[in-house]
C-alpha positions as CSV (number, residue, x, y, z in Angstrom):
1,X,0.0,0.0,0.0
2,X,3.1,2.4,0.9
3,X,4.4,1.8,-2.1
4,X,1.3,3.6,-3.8
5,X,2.3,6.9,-2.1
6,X,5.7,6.9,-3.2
7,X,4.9,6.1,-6.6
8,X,2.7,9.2,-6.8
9,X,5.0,11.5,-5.4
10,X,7.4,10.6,-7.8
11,X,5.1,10.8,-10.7
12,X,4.5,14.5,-9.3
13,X,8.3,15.3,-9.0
14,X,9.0,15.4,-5.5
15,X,11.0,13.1,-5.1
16,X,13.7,15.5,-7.1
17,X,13.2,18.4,-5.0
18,X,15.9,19.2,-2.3
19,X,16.7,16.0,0.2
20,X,16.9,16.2,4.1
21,X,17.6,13.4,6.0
22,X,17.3,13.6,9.5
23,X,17.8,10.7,12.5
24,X,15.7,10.3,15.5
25,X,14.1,7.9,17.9
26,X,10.7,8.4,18.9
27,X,9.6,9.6,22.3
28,X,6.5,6.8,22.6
29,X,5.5,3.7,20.6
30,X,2.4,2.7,20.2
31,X,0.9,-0.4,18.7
32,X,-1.4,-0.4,16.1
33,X,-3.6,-3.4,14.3
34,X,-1.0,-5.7,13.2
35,X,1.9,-2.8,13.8
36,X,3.6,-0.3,15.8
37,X,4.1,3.1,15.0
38,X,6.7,5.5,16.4
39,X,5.1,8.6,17.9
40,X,7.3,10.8,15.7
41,X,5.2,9.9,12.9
42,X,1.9,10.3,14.3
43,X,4.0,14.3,14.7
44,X,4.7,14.3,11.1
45,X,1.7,13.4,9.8
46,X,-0.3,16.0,12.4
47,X,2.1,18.9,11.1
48,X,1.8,17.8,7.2
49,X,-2.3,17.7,7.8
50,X,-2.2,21.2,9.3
51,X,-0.6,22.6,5.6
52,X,-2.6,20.6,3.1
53,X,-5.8,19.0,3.6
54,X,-5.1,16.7,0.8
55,X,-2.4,15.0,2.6
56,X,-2.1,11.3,2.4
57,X,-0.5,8.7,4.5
58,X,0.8,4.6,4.1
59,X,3.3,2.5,5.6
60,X,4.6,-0.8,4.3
61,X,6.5,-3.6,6.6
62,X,9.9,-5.8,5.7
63,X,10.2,-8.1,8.8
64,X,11.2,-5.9,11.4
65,X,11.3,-2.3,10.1
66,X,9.0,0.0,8.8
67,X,8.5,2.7,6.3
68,X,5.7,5.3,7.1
69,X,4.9,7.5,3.5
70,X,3.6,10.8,3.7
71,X,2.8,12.9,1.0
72,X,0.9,16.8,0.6
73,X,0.9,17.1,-3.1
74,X,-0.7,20.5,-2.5
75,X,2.5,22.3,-0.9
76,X,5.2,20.0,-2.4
77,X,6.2,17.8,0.3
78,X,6.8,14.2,0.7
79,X,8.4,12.3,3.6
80,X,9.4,9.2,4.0
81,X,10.3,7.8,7.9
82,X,12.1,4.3,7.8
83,X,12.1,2.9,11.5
84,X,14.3,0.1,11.9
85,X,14.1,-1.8,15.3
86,X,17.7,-1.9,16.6
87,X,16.9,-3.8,19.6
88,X,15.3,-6.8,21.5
89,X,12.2,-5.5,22.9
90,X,10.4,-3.7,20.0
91,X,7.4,-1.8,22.4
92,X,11.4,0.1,23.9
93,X,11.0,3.3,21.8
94,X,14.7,3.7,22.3
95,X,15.2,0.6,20.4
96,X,13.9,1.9,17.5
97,X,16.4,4.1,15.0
98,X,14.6,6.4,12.6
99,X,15.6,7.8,9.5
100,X,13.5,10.9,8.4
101,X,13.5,12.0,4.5
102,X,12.2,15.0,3.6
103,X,11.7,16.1,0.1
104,X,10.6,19.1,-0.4
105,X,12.1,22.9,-1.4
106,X,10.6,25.3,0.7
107,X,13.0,25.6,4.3
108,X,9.7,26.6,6.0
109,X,8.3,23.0,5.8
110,X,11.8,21.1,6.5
111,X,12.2,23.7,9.7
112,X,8.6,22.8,10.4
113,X,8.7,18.6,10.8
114,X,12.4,19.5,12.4
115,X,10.9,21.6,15.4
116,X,7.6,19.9,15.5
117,X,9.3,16.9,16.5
118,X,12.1,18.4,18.8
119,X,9.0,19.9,20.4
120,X,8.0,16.5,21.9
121,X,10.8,16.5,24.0
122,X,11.1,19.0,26.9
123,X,14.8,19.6,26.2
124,X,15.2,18.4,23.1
125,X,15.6,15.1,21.3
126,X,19.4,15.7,20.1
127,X,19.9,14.7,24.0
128,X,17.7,11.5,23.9
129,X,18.9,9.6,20.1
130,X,21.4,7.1,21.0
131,X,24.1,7.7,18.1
132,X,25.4,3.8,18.4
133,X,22.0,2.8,17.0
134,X,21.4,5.0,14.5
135,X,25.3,4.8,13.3
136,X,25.1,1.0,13.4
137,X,21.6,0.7,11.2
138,X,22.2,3.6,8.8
139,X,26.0,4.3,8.7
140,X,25.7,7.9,9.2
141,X,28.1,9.9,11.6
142,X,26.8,11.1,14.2
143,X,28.3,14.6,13.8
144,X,26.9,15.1,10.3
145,X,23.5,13.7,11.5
146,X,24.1,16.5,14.6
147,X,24.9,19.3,12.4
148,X,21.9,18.9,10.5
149,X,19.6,19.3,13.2
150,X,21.6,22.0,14.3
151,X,21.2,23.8,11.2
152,X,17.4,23.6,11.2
153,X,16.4,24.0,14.8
């Protein structure tokens, strides 16, 4: 079904506009019918609703990660949050390492999803990701991963 959604916002373009990637863990997870879902996406999707009343939302599952679609075709914006358990007890939201792709060329929406989800934690969620999971899963450094959030929030 997730698939669908990405398929459309690459038939629209916007999967060319300018890439951000930022990593996160969510603060909560909660479980869905046969799933769960990290609380950050359940943030991205509220803040993506609030700009275009057309927006759309899917997920997919491969074994034990997920991949959450968003897309608001009206103002140009598609995300894409891959959440890949990096731990034993899968209801642990710290054992769950996100990957957040943001497409989109206006800065307003990409500061937007950044501070809407550093707003779920009281002082901040650069302080709560644990960098040895999300180095291990995606093979990012953590200081590049850092300076991005830095450079939006």
């Amino acid at each position: 079904m997730g698939k669908e959604i990405q398929k459309q916002a690459e038939k629209l373009g916007l999967t060319r506009l300018k890439l951000t990637i930022l990593y996160a863990r969510p603060k909560n997870v909660r479980m869905t019918f046969s799933k769960l879902k990290p609380g950050t996406a359940d943030t991205i999707r509220d803040y993506m609703k609030t700009i275009d009343p057309s927006f759309v939302e899917s997920s997919s599952r491969k074994m034990r990660n997920m991949v959450f679609y968003n897309l608001a075709p009206q103002v140009n914006l598609y995300v894409e949050i891959e959440d890949k358990l990096a731990g034993y007890a899968a209801p642990n939201p710290a054992n769950h390492a996100l990957q957040i792709k943001v497409y989109s060329d206006n800065e307003e929406h990409i500061r937007g999803i950044a501070n809407a989800i550093n707003a779920r934690w009281p002082e901040g969620i650069l302080t709560h990701i644990i960098w040895d999971k999300i180095e291990s899963k995606y093979g990012v450094k953590r200081e590049d991963a850092i300076a991005t959030w830095k450079e939006l929030l």
